[in-house]
Biopython code that builds the backbone (N, CA, C, O; Angstrom):
import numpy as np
from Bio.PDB.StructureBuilder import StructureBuilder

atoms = [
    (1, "UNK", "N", (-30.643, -59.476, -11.232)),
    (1, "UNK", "CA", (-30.112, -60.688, -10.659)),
    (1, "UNK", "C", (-28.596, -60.664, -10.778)),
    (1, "UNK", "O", (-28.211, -59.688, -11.422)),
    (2, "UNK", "N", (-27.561, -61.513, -10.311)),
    (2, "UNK", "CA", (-26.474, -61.184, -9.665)),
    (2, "UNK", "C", (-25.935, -61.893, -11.245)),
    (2, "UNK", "O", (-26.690, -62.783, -11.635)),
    (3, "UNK", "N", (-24.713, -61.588, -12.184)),
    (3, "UNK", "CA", (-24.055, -61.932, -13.018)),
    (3, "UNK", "C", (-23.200, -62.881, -12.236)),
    (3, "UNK", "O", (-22.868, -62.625, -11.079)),
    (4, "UNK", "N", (-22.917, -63.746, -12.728)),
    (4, "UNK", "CA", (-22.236, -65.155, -13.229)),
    (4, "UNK", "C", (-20.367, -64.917, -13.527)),
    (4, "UNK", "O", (-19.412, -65.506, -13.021)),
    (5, "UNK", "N", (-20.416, -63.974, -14.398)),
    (5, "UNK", "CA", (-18.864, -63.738, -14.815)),
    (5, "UNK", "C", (-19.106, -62.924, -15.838)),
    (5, "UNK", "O", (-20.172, -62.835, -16.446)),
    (6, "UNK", "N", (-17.822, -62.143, -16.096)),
    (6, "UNK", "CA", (-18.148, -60.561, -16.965)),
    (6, "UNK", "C", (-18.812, -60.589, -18.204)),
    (6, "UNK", "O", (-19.378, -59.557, -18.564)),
    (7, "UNK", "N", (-18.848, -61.721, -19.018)),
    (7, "UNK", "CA", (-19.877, -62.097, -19.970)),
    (7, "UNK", "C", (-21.026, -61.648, -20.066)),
    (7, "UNK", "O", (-21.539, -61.245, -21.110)),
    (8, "UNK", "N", (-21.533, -61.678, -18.984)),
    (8, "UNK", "CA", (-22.703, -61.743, -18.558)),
    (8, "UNK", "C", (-23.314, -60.005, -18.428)),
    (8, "UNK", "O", (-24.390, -59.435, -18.608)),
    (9, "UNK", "N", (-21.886, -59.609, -17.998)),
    (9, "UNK", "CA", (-22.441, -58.046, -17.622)),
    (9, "UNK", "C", (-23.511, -57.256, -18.932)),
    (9, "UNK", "O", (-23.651, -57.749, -20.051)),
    (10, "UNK", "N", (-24.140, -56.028, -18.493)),
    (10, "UNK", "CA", (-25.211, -55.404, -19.567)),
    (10, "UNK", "C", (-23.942, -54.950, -20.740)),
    (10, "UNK", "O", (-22.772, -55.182, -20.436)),
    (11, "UNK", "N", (-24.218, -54.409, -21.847)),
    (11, "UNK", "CA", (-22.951, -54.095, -23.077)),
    (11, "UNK", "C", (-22.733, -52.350, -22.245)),
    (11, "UNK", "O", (-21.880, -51.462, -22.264)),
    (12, "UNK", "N", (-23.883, -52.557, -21.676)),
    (12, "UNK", "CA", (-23.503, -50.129, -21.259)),
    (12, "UNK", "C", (-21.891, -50.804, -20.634)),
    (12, "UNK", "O", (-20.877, -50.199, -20.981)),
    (13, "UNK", "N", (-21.784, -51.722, -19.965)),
    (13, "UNK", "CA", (-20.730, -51.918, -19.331)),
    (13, "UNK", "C", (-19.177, -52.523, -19.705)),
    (13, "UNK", "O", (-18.021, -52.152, -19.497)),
    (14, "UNK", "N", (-19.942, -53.847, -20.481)),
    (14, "UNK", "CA", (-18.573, -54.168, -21.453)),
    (14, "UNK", "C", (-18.153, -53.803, -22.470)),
    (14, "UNK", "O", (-17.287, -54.357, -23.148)),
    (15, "UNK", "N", (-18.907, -52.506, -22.764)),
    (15, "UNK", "CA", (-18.368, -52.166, -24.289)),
    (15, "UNK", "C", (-17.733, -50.539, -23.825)),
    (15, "UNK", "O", (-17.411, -49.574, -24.519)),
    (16, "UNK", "N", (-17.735, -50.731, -22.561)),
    (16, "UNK", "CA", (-17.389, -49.037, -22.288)),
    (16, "UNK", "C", (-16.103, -49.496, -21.265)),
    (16, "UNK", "O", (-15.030, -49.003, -21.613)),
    (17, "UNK", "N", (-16.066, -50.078, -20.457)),
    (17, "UNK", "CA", (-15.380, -50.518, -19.411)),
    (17, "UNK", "C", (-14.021, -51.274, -19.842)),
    (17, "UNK", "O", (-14.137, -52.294, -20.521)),
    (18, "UNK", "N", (-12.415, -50.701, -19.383)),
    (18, "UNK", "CA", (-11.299, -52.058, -19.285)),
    (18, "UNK", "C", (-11.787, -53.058, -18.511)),
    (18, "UNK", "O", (-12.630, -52.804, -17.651)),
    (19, "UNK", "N", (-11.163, -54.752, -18.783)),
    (19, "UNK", "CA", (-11.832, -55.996, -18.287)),
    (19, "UNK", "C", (-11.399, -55.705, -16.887)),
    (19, "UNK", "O", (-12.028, -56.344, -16.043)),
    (20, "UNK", "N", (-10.276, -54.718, -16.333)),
    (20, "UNK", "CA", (-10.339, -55.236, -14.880)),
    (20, "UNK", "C", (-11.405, -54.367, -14.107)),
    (20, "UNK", "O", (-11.964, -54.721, -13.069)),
    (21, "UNK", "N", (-11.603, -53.156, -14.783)),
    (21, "UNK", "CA", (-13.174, -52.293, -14.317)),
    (21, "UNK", "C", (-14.267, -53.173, -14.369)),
    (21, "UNK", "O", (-15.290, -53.143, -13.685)),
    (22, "UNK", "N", (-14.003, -53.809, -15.083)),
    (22, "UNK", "CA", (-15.521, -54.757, -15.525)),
    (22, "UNK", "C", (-15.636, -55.614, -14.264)),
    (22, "UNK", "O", (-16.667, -55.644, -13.591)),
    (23, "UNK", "N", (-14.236, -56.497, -13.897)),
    (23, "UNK", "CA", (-14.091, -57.321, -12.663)),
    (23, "UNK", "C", (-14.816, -56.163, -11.512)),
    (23, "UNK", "O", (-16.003, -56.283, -11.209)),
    (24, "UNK", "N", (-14.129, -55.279, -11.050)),
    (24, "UNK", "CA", (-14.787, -54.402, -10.631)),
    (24, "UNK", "C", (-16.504, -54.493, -10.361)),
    (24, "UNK", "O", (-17.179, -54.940, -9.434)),
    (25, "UNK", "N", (-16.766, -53.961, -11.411)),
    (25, "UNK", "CA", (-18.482, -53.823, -11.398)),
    (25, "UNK", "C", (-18.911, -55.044, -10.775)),
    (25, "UNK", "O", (-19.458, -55.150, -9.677)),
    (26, "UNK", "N", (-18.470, -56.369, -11.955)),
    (26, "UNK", "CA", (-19.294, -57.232, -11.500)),
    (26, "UNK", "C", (-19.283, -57.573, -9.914)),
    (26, "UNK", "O", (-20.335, -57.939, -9.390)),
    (27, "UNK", "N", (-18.229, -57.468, -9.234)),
    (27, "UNK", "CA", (-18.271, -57.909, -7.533)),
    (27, "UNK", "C", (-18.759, -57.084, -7.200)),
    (27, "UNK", "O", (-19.696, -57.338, -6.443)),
    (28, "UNK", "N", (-18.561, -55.959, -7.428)),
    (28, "UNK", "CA", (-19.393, -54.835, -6.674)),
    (28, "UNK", "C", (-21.163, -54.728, -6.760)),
    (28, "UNK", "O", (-21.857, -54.079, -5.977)),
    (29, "UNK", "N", (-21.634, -55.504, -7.865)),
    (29, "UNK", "CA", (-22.922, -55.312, -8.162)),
    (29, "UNK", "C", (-23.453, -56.639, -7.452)),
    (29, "UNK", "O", (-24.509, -56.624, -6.820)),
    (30, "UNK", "N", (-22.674, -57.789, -7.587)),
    (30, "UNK", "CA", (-23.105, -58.694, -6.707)),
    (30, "UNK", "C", (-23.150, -59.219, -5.262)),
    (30, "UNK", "O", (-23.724, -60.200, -4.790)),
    (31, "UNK", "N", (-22.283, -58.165, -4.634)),
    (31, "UNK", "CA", (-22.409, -57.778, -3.058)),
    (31, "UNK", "C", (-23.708, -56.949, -2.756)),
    (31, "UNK", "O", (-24.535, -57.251, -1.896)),
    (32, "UNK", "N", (-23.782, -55.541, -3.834)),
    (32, "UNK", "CA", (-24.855, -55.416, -3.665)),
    (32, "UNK", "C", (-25.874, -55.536, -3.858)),
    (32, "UNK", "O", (-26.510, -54.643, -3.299)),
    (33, "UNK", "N", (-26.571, -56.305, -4.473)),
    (33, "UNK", "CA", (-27.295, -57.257, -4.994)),
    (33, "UNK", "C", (-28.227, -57.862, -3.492)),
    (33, "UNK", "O", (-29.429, -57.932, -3.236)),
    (34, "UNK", "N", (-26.578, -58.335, -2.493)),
    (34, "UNK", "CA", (-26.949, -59.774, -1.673)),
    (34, "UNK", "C", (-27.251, -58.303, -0.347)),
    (34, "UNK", "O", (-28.371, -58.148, 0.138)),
    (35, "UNK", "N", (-26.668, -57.856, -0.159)),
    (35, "UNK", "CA", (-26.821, -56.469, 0.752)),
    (35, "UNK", "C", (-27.830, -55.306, 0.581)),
    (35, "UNK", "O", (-28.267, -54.923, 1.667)),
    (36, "UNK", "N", (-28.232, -54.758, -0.311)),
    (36, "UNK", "CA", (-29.587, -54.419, -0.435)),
    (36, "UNK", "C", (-30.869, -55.283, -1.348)),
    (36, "UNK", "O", (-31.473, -55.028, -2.390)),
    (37, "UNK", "N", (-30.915, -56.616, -0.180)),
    (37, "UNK", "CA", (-31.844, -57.237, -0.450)),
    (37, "UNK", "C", (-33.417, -56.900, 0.194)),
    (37, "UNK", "O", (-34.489, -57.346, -0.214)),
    (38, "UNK", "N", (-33.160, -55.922, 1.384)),
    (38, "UNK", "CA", (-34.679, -55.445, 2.300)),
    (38, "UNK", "C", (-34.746, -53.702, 1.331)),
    (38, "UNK", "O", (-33.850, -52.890, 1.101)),
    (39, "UNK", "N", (-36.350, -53.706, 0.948)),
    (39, "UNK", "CA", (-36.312, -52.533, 0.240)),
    (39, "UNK", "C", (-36.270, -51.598, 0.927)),
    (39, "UNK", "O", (-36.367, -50.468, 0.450)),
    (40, "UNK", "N", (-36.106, -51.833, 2.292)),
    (40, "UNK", "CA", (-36.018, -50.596, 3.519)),
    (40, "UNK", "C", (-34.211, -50.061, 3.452)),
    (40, "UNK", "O", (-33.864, -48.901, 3.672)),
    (41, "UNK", "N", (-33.612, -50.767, 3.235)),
    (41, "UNK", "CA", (-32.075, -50.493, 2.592)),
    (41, "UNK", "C", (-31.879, -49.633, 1.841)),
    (41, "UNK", "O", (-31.117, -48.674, 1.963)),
    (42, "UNK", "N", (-32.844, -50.029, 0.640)),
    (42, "UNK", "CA", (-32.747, -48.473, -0.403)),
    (42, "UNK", "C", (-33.056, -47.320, -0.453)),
    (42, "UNK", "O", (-34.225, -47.116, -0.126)),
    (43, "UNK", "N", (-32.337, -46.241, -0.805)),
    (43, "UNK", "CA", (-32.550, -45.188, -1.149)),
    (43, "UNK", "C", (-33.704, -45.197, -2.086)),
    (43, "UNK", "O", (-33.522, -45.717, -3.187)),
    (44, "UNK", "N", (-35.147, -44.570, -1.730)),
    (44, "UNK", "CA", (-35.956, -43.700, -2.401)),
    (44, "UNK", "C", (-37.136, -44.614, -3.092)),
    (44, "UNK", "O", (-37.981, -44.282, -3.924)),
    (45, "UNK", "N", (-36.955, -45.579, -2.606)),
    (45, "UNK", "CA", (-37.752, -46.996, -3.318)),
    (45, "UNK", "C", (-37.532, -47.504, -4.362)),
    (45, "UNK", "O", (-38.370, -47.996, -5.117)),
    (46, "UNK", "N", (-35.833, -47.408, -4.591)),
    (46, "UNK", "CA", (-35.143, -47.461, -5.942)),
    (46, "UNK", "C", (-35.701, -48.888, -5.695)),
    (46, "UNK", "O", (-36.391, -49.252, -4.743)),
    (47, "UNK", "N", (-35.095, -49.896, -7.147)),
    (47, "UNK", "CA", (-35.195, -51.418, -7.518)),
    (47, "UNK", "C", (-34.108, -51.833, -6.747)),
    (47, "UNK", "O", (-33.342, -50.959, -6.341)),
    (48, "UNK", "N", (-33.876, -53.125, -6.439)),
    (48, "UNK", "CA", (-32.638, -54.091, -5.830)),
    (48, "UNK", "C", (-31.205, -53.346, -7.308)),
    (48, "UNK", "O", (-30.096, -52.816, -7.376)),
    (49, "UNK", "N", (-32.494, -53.917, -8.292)),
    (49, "UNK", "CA", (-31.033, -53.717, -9.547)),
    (49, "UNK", "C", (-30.585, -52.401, -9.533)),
    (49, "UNK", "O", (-29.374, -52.240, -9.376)),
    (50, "UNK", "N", (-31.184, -51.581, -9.641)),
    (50, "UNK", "CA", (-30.983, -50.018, -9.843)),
    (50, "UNK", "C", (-30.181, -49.617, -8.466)),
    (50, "UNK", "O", (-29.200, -48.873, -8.478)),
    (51, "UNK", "N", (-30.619, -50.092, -7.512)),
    (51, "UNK", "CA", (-29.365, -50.195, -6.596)),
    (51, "UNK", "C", (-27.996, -50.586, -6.759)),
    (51, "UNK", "O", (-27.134, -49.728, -6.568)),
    (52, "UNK", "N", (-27.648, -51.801, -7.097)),
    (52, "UNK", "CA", (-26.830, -52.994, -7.216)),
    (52, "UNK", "C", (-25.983, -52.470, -8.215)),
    (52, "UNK", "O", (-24.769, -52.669, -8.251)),
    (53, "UNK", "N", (-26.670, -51.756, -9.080)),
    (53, "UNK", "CA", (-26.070, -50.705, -10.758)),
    (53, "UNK", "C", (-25.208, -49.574, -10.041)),
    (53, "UNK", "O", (-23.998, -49.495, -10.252)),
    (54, "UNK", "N", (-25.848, -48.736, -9.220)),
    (54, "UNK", "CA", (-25.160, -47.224, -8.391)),
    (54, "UNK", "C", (-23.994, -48.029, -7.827)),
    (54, "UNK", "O", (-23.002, -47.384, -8.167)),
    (55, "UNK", "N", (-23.599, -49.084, -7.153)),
    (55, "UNK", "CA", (-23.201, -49.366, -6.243)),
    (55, "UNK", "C", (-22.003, -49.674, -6.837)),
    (55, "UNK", "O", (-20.918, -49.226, -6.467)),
    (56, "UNK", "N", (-22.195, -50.504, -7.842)),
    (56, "UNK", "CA", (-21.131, -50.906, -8.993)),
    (56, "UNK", "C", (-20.584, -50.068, -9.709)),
    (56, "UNK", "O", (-19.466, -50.301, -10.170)),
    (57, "UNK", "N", (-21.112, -49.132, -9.917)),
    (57, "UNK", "CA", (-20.515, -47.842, -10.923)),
    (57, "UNK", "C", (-19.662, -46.884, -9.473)),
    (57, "UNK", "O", (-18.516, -46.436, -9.479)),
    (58, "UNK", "N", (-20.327, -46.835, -8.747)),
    (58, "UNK", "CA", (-19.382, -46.153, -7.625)),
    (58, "UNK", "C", (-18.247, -47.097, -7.272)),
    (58, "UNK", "O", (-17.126, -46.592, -7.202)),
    (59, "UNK", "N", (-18.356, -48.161, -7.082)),
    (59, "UNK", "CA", (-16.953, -48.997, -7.195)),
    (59, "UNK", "C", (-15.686, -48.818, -8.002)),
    (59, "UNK", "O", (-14.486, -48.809, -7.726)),
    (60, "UNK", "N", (-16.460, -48.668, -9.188)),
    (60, "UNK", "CA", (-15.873, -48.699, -10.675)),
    (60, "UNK", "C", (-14.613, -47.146, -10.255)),
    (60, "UNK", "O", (-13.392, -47.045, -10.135)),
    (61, "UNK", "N", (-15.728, -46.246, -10.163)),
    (61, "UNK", "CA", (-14.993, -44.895, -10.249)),
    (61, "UNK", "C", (-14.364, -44.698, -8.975)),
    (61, "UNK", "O", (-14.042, -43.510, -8.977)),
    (62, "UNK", "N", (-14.003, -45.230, -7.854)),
    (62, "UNK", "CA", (-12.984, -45.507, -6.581)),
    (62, "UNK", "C", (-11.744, -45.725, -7.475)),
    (62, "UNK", "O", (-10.782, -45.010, -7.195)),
    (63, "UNK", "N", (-11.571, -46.761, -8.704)),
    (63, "UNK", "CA", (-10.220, -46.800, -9.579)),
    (63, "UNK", "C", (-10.427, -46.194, -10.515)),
    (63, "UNK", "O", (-9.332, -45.764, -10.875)),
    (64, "UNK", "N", (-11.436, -45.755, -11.405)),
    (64, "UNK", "CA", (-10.853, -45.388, -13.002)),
    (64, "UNK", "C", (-11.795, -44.047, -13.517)),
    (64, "UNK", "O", (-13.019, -43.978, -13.412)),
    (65, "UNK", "N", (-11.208, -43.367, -13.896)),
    (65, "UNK", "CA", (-11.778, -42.280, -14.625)),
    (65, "UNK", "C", (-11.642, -42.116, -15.915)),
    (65, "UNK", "O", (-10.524, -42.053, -16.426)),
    (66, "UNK", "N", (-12.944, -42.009, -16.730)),
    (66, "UNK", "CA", (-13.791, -41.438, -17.796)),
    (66, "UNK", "C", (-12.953, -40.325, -18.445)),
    (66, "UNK", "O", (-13.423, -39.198, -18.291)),
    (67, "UNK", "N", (-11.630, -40.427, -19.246)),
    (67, "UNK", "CA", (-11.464, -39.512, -19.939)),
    (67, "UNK", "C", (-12.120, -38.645, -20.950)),
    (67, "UNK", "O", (-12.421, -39.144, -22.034)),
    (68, "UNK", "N", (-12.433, -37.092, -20.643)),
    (68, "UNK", "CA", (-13.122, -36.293, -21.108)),
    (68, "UNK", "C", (-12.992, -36.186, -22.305)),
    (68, "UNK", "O", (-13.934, -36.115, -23.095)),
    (69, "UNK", "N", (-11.499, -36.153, -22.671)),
    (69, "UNK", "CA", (-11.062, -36.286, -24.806)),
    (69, "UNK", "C", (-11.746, -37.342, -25.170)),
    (69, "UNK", "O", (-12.874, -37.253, -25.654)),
    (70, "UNK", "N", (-11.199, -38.327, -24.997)),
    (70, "UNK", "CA", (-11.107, -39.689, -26.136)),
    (70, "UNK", "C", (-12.642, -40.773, -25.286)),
    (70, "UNK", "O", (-13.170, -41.825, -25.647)),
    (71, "UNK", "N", (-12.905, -39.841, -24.070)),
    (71, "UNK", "CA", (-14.402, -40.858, -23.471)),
    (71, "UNK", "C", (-13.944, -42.405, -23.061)),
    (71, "UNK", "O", (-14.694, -43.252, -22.577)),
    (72, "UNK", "N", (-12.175, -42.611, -23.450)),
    (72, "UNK", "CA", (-12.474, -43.809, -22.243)),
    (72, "UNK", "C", (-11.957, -44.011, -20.996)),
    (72, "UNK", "O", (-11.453, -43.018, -20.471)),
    (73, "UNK", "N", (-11.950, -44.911, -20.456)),
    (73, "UNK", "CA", (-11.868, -45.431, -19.011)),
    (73, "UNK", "C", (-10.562, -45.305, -18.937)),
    (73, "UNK", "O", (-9.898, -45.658, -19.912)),
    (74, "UNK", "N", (-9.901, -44.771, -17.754)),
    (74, "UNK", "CA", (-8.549, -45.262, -17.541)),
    (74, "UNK", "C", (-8.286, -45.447, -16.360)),
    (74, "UNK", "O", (-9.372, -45.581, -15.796)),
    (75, "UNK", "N", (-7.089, -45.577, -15.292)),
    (75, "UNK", "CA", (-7.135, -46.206, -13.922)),
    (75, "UNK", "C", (-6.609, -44.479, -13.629)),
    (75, "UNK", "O", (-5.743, -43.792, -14.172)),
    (76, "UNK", "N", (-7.488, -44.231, -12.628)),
    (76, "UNK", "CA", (-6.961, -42.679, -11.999)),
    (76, "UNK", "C", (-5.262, -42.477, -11.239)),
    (76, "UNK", "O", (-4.849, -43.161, -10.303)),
    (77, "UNK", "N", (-4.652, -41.601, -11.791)),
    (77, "UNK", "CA", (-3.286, -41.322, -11.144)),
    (77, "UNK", "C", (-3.407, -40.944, -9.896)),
    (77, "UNK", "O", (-4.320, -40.215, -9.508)),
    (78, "UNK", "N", (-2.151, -41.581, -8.883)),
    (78, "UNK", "CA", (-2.307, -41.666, -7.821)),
    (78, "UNK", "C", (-1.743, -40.580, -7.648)),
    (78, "UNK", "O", (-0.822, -40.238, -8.390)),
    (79, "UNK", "N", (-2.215, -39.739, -6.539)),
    (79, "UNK", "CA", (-1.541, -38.502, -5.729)),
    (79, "UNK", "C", (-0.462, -38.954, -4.983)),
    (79, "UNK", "O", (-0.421, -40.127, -4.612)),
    (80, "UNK", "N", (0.515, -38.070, -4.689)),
    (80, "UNK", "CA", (1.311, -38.422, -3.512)),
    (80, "UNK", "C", (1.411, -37.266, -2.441)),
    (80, "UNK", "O", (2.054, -37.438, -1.406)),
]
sb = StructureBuilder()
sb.init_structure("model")
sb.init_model(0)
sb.init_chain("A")
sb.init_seg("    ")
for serial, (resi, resn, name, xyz) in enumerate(atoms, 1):
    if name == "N":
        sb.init_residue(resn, " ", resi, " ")
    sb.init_atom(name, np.array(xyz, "f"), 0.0, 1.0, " ", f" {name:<3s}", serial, name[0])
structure = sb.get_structure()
């Protein structure tokens, strides 16, 4: 079901995630949420949530990458 405000998010997320990644997830999980609501939408006969989860974590990583040393989040450097 669609979170409320980052509070709310699962801990895999707020205890791993900076708060503006977190902003992140949460819109991203609650668009998709409202957008793969027909299970003909999903990939593979996944769940709405298990959808709504991919969708948000692919959001997430459009800005920030998972440093391999220290394992946390940071906002990816921009190319020029």
């Amino acid at each position: 079901m669609p979170y409320r405000q980052i509070e709310d998010l699962p801990a895999s997320v707020k205890g791993h995630l900076p708060v503006h990644a977190q902003e992140i997830y949460l819109k991203a999980f609650n668009a998709a949420w409202d957008e793969y609501r027909d299970p003909g939408e999903r990939r593979a006969h996944e769940s709405r949530e298990a959808t709504a989860h991919k969708v948000a974590w692919a959001a997430v990583k459009t800005t920030y990458v998972k440093d391999e040393m220290s394992g946390q989040w940071r906002v990816k450097a921009h190319r020029q």
